[in-house]
C-alpha positions as CSV (number, residue, x, y, z in Angstrom):
1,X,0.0,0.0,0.0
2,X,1.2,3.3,-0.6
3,X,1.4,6.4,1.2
4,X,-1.0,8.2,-1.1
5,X,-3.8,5.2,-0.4
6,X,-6.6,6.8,1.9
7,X,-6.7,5.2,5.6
8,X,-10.0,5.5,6.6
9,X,-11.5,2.7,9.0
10,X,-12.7,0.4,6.2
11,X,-9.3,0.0,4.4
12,X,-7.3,0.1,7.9
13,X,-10.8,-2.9,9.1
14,X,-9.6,-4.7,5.1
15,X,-5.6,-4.8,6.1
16,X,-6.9,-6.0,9.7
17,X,-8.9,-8.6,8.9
18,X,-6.6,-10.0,5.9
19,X,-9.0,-9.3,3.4
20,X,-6.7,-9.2,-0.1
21,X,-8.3,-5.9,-1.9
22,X,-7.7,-3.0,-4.2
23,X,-8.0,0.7,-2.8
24,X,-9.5,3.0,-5.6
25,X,-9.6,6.8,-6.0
26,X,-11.9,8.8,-8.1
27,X,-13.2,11.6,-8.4
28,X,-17.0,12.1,-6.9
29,X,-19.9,10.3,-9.7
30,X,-23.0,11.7,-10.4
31,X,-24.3,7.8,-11.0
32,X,-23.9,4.2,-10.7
33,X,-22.6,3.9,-13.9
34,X,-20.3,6.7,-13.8
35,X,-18.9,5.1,-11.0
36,X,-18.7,1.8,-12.1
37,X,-17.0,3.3,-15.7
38,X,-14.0,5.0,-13.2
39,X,-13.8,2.1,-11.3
40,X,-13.2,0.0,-14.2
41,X,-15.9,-2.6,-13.2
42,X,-19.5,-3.8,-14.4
43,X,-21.8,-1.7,-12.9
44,X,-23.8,-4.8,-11.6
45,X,-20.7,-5.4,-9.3
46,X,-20.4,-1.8,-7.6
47,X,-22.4,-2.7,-4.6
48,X,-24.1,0.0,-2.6
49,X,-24.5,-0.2,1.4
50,X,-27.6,0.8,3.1
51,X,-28.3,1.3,6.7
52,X,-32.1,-0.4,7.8
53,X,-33.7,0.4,10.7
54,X,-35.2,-2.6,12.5
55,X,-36.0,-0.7,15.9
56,X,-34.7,2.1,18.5
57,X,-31.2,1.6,18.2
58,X,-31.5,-1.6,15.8
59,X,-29.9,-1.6,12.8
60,X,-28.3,-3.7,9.8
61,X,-26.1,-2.9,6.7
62,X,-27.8,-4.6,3.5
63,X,-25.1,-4.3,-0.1
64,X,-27.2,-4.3,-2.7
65,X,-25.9,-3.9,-6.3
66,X,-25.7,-0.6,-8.6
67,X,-28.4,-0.9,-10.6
68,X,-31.0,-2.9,-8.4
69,X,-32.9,-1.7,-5.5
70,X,-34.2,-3.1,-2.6
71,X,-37.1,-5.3,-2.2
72,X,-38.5,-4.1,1.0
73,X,-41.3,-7.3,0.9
74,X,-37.9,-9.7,0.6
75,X,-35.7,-7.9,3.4
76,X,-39.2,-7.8,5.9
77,X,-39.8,-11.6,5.2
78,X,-36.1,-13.0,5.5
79,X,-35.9,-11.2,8.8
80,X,-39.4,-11.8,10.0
81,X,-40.9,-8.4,10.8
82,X,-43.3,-6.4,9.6
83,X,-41.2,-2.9,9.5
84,X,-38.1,-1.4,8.6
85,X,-37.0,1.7,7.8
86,X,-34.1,4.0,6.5
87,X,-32.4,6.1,9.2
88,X,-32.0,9.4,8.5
89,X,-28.6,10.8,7.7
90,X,-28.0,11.6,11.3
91,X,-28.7,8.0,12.6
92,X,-27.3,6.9,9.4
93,X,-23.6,8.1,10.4
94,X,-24.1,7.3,14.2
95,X,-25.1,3.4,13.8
96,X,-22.2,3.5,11.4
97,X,-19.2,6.2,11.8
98,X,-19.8,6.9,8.3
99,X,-21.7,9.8,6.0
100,X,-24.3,8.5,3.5
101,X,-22.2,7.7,0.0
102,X,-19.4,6.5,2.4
103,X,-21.0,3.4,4.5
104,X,-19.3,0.2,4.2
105,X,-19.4,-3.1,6.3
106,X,-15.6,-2.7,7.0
107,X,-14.5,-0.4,10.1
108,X,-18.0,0.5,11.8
109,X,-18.2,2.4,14.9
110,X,-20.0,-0.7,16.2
111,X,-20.1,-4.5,14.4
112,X,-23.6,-4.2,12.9
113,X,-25.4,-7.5,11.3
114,X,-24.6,-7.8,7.5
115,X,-26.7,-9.1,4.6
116,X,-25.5,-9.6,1.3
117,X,-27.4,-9.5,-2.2
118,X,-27.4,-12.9,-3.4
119,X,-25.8,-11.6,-6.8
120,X,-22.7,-11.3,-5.4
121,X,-22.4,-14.6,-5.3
122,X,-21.6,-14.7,-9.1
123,X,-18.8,-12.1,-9.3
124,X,-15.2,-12.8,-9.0
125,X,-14.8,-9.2,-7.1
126,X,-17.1,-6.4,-6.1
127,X,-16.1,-2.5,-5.2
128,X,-17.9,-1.3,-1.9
129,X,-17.5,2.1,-0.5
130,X,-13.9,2.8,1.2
131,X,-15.2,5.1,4.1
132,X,-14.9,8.3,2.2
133,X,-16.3,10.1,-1.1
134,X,-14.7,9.0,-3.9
135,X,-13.0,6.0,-2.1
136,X,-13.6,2.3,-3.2
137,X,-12.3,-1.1,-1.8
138,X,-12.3,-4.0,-4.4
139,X,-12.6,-7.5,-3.1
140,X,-14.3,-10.5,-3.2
141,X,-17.8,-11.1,-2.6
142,X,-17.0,-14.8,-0.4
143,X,-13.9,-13.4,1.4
144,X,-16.2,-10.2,2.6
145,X,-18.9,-12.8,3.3
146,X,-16.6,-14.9,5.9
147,X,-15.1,-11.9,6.9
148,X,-18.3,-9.8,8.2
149,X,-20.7,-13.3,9.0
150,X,-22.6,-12.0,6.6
151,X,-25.6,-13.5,5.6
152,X,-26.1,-14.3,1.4
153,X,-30.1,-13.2,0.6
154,X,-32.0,-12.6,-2.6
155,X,-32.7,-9.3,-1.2
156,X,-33.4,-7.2,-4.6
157,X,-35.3,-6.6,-7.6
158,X,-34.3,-5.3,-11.0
């Protein structure tokens, strides 16, 4: 690693945890695909985190990729409850340590339950967020998986 390679919590979680990956730069993308293009991977493999709200102080990360969205009916059924919710940005960076376009599974505040897209499954490696605008970790969907005790969920919709 070099001494121009951001260390923000998730890379410094990454190096901690043994986790082989790529740190990526770019500058700030107005889309998914925009992203993905700068990054240099399919945008179907740029995975997005997202903080849900089970309860008062009760929260999970769920990466979902790029282009998809999440199937709220899916997420409430796999878990077994009837509500959940999206924090606002506020709660957002305090369950986490991180600012909305920056949350990863890697280096929160606090070890937070992890669910995983099922389509990761397929790729050889995935970009998640790096903990800070423009800052991307590539790695492999089955080594974050063991790494985080994530759980592997058909969780989207196209």
């Amino acid at each position: 690693m070099s001494d121009t390679t951001p260390r923000t919590a998730a890379v410094e979680a990454a190096e901690a945890l043994g986790l082989a990956h790529e740190v990526r730069v770019i500058e700030r993308a107005r889309s998914v695909e925009e992203a993905a293009d700068r990054l240099g991977v399919p945008v179907e493999h740029l995975y997005k985190t997202l903080v849900v709200r089970r309860g008062q102080d009760d929260h999970l990360l769920v990466l979902v990729p790029g282009p998809s969205q999440l199937d709220w009916a899916k997420l409430r059924a796999h878990l077994g409850v009837s509500r959940l919710s999206l924090p606002d940005a506020d709660e957002a960076r305090e369950a986490t340590g991180y600012e909305r376009g920056t949350i990863t599974p890697l280096g929160t505040r606090q070890p937070l339950p992890v669910i995983v897209d099922a389509a990761a499954t397929g790729a050889e490696r995935i970009a998640i967020g790096g903990g800070a605008h423009g800052v991307s970790l590539l790695l492999s969907p089955t080594e974050l998986v063991a790494a985080v005790a994530a759980e592997v969920v058909d969780v989207t919709r196209n």
